[in-house]
C-alpha positions, -999 to 999 in steps of 0.1 A, spaced: -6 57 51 -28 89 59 -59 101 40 -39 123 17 -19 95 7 -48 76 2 -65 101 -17 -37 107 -39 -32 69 -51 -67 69 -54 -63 95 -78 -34 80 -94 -49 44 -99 -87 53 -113 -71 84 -136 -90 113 -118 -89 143 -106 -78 144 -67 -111 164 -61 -128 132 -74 -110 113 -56 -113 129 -23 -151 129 -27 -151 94 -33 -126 83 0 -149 105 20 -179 91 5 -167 58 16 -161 67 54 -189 87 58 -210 57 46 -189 30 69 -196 58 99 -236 60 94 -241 25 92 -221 21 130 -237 47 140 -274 30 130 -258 -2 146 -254 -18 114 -219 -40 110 -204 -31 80 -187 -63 64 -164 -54 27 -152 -90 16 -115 -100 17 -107 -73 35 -130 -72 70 -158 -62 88 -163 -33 114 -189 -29 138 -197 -14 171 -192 -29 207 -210 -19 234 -192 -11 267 -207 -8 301 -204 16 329 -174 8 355 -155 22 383 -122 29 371 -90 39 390 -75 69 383 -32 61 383 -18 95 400 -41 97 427 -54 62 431 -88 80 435 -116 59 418 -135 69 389 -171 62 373 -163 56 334 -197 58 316 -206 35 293 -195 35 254 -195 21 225 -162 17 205 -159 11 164 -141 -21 162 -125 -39 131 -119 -76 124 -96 -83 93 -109 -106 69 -96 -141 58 -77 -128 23 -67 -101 40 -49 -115 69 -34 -146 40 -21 -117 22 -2 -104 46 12 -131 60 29 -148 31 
C-alpha cells in the first residue's frame, strides 16, 4: 500500500474530505519522525514500536574494486511489530 492509498481509505473509513485526511497521515509521520529524531522510541500498542539504532563507524569493502572504504557512523529508524499485530497475521 503507498501513502495515497493510505490517504484515500483514510478518507473513506472516518467520512472526510481527502484534504483532511492527508493532513492527518502526515500529521502522524511527522510526529513518529520528531520523536526518532529527539531519540525518543515511539511504541503504538498492537501494532509496534519504532526507534532509532545507532551504528558505528567501519571499514567497509567496496565490491568492484575491492578497495576499502570508511563507512561513517549512522543511525537507522528501526521497527519491531507488536504482539497483536504479528497474531493477526499469522492466523
Amino acid at each position: 500500500m503507498k501513502k495515497s492509498e493510505l490517504i484515500e481509505r483514510v478518507s473513506q473509513t472516518a467520512n472526510c474530505s481527502h484534504t483532511q485526511a492527508e493532513l492527518v497521515v502526515n500529521k502522524v509521520f511527522s510526529t513518529i519522525e520528531d520523536a526518532l529524531k529527539d531519540g525518543n522510541r515511539v511504541e503504538l500498542r498492537g501494532f509496534g514500536t519504532f526507534e532509532v539504532r545507532s551504528y558505528d563507524a567501519y571499514k567497509g569493502r567496496n565490491p568492484k574494486t575491492g578497495a576499502s572504504v570508511a563507512v561513517a557512523p549512522k543511525r537507522s529508524p528501526f521497527f519491531k511489530a507488536g504482539k497483536e499485530l504479528r497474531e493477526g497475521l499469522n492466523k
